[in-house]
N, C-alpha and C positions, 0 to 999 in steps of 0.2 A: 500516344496511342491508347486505344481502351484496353484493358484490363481482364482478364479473367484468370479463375484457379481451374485446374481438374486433377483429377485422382491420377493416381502414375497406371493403373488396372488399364487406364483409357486410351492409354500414351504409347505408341508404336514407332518405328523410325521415319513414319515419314506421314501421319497426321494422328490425329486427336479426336477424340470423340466427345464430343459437346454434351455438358448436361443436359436436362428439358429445359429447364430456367436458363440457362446460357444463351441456349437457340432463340429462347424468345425473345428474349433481350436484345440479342440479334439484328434479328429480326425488326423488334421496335426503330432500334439504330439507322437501322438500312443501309447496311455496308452494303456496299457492291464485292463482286470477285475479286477487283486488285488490290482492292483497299486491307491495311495491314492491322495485326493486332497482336496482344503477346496473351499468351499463355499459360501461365506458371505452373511447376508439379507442386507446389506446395515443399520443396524441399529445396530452395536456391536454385532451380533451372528456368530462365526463361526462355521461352518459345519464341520468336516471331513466325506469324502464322496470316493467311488469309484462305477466303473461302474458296471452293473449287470451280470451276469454271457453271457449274449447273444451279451457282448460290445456293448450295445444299446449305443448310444453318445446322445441322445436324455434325456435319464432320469439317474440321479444320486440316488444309495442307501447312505439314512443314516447313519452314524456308529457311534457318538457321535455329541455332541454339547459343545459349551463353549463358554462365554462373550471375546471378543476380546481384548486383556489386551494393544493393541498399541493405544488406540487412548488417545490424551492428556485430566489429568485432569481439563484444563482453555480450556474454548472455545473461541475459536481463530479467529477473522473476519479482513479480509488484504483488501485492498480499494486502489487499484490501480492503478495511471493514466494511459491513453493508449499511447502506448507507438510504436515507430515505426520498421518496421522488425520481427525479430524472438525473440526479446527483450523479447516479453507479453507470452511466449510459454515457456521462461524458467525462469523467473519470478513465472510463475501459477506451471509449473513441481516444482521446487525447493518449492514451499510454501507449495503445496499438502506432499513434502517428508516432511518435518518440521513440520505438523502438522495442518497446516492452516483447519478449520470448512469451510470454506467460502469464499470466493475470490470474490467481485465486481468491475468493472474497470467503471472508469467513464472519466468524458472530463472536462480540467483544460485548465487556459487560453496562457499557453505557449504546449499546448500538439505539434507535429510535425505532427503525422497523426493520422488519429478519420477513423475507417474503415469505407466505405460505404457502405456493408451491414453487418450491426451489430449483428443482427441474424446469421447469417454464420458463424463469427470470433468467436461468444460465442458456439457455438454448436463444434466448432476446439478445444476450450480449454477445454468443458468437455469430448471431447475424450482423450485429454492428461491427465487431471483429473484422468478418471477411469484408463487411464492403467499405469498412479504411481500410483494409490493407490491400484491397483494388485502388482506392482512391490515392495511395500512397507509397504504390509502385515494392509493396512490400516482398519479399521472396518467400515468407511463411503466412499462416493465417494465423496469429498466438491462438492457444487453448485458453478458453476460459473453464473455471470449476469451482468448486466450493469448499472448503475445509466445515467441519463442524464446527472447532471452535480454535482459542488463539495459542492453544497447546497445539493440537495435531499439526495447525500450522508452521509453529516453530520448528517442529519436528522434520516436517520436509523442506524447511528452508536450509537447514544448518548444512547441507548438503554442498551448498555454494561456497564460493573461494571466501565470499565477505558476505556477511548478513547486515542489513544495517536497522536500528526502529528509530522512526521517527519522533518523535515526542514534545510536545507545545512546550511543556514546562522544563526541559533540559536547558541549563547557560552556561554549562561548561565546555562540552564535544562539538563542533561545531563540523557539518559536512565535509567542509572544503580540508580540513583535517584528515579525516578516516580517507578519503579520496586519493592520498597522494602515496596509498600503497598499490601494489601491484594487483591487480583480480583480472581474471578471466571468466570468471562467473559472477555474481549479486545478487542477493533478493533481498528486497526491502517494505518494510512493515508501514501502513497508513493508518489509521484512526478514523473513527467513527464523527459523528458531528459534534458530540459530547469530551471527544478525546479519550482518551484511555486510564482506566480508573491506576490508580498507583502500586495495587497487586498486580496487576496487571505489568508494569514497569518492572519491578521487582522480580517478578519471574523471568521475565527476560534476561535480566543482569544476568540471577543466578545459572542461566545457560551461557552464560558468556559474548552476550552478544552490546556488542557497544550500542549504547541509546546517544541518539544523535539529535541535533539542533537543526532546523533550515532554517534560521537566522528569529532576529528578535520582535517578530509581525507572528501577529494569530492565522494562520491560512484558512480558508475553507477544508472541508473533508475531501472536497471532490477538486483542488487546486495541489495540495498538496505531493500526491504521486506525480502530478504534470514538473512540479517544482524540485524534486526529487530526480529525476532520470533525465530531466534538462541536464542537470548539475553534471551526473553520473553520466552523458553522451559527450558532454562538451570538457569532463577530465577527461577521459578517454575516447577523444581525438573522433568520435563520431558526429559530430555535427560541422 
């Protein structure tokens, strides 16, 4: 069935009220009245829903409700250097498919390009955001946002059960290692196309956060978080 998100503001017991962009869409579709759809509040509730007998595309009738059973049980925070081209677009799409909670991209000191208007570029990726997480049956829309740099970012990572960073040059720690403890939270750190300079490393340690291997191949910038939170769905039983 298609897809859509709306605000809980919109959400009543018994229909829904369609954004403009919804309706249109709609519209485009050409559902008829029987014809079914869901709904999501954006918070794990799915709607089934179809239109009213007057194919109003403005408002949706209720027809049941239910807890969204796709979204993963570890919350998932991905922290991603910016990255140049179309690299951050499918990066964010792919992380959103996988399960990613949360996506922040920040600025490392080998980055290539740092957009200059940073507001613009984040508001491009939470449109990609919402429409995999239509396309992917997802129960939230992850936030996308930006950290300044790879400090403030640690900062709000460490907040989770397990932090993990990535790192090209690491052959001792390897994923599947750190994995096989217990977390109900994670955020974990990606790199830029240049990888992360070795202060860069180092600060990290000295916060305590273990620098980790995803095996003994160089990944892309924009492969890497996809190969990461695979690992991270499929140790914990979500995939």
């Amino acid at each position: 069935m298609f897809r859509f998100f709306a605000d809980l503001k919109n959400i009543s017991s018994d229909s829904i009220i369609l954004s403009n962009e919804d309706s249109k869409h709609i519209r485009t579709l050409r559902l008829r009245p029987n014809e079914m759809f869901i709904i999501c509040d954006g918070n794990g509730t799915d709607y089934v829903c179809k239109l009213g007998e007057t194919n109003d595309c403005t408002k949706a009738e209720i027809l049941s409700k239910n807890k969204n059973l796709t979204e993963p049980s570890v919350l998932c925070r991905v922290f991603i250097a910016y990255q140049k081209g179309d690299r951050l677009d499918i990066a964010v799409q792919k992380s959103v498919e996988l399960g990613a909670n949360d996506i922040t991209l920040f600025k490392s000191d080998r980055c290539i390009a740092v957009p200059n208007d940073i507001p613009k570029k984040i508001a491009r990726l939470q449109r990609i955001s919402l429409e995999t997480a239509k396309l992917c049956n997802r129960g939230i829309i992850p936030k996308i946002s930006s950290s300044p740099n790879l400090e403030t970012a640690v900062t709000d990572a460490i907040s989770s059960d397990l932090t993990l960073f990535f790192y090209e040059s690491e052959d001792q720690l390897h994923i599947k290692s750190v994995l096989k403890q217990h977390f109900s939270s994670i955020s974990i750190f990606t790199g830029p196309e240049g990888g992360f300079e070795p202060h860069e490393v180092e600060y990290v340690r000295s916060k305590n956060i273990p620098i980790v291997s995803l095996g003994p191949r160089i990944l892309r910038s924009e492969t890497a978080p996809v190969v990461a939170l695979a690992a991270i769905m499929y140790q914990s039983d979500n995939m």
